[in-house]
N, C-alpha and C positions, 0 to 999 in steps of 0.2 A: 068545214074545218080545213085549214090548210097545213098541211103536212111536208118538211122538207127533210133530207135524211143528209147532214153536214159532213160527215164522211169521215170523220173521227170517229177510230175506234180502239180498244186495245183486249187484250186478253187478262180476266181477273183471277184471283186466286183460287176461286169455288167451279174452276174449268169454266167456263162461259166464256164468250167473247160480248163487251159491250159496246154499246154503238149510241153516235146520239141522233137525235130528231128533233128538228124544232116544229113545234105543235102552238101554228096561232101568234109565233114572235118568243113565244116561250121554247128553253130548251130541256130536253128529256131524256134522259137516260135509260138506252130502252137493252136486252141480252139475248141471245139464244146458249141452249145449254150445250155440256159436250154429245148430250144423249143424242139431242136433236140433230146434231151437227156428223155424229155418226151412223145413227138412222135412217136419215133422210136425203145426207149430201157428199157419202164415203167417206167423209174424215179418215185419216186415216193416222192418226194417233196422237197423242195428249199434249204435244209441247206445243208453245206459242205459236210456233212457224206450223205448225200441221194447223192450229185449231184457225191462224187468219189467214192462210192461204185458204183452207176447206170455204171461210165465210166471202172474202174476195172473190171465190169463183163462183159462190151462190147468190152475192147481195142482192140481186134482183129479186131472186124467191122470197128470201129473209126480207127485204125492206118490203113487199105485197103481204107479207104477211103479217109481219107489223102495223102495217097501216091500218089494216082490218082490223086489229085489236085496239090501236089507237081511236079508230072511231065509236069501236063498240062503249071504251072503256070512258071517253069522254077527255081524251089526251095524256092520261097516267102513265107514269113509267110502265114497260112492258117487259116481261121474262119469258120469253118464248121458250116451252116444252115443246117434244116429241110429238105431242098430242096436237098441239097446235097446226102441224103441216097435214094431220089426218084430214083435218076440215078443211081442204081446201077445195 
């Protein structure tokens, strides 16, 4: 499965930041939450500019961890929870 991560992203209303991926020539809309993005990467609070700076200085993490779901899942969009970065 080839996985690219296109580098568009924005922040959505339900606090998430989304991002896409193209998965195979297909493109995907893949999120991590604010939980995760606080938990796991200091966020350090709720507005646009906190939650894509927080994800620009993690995208590495966040796009390793995507991928992994993207493989498991068979290329579906992905919603990365808190819980996600536990398994890593």
């Amino acid at each position: 499965m080839r996985i690219e991560f296109t580098g568009r992203r924005e922040v959505i209303a339900a606090a998430r930041v989304a991002f896409e991926a193209n998965v195979d020539g297909a493109d995907v809309w893949c999120s991590v939450s604010l939980d995760a993005l606080n938990d796991h990467f200091g966020n350090g609070g709720p507005s646009a500019h906190d939650l894509v700076g927080t994800f620009e200085a993690n995208r590495a993490r966040i796009e390793n961890a995507t991928r992994r779901v993207l493989e498991r899942n068979g290329g579906r969009s992905v919603e990365l929870e808190s819980g996600d970065f536990d398994k890593v």
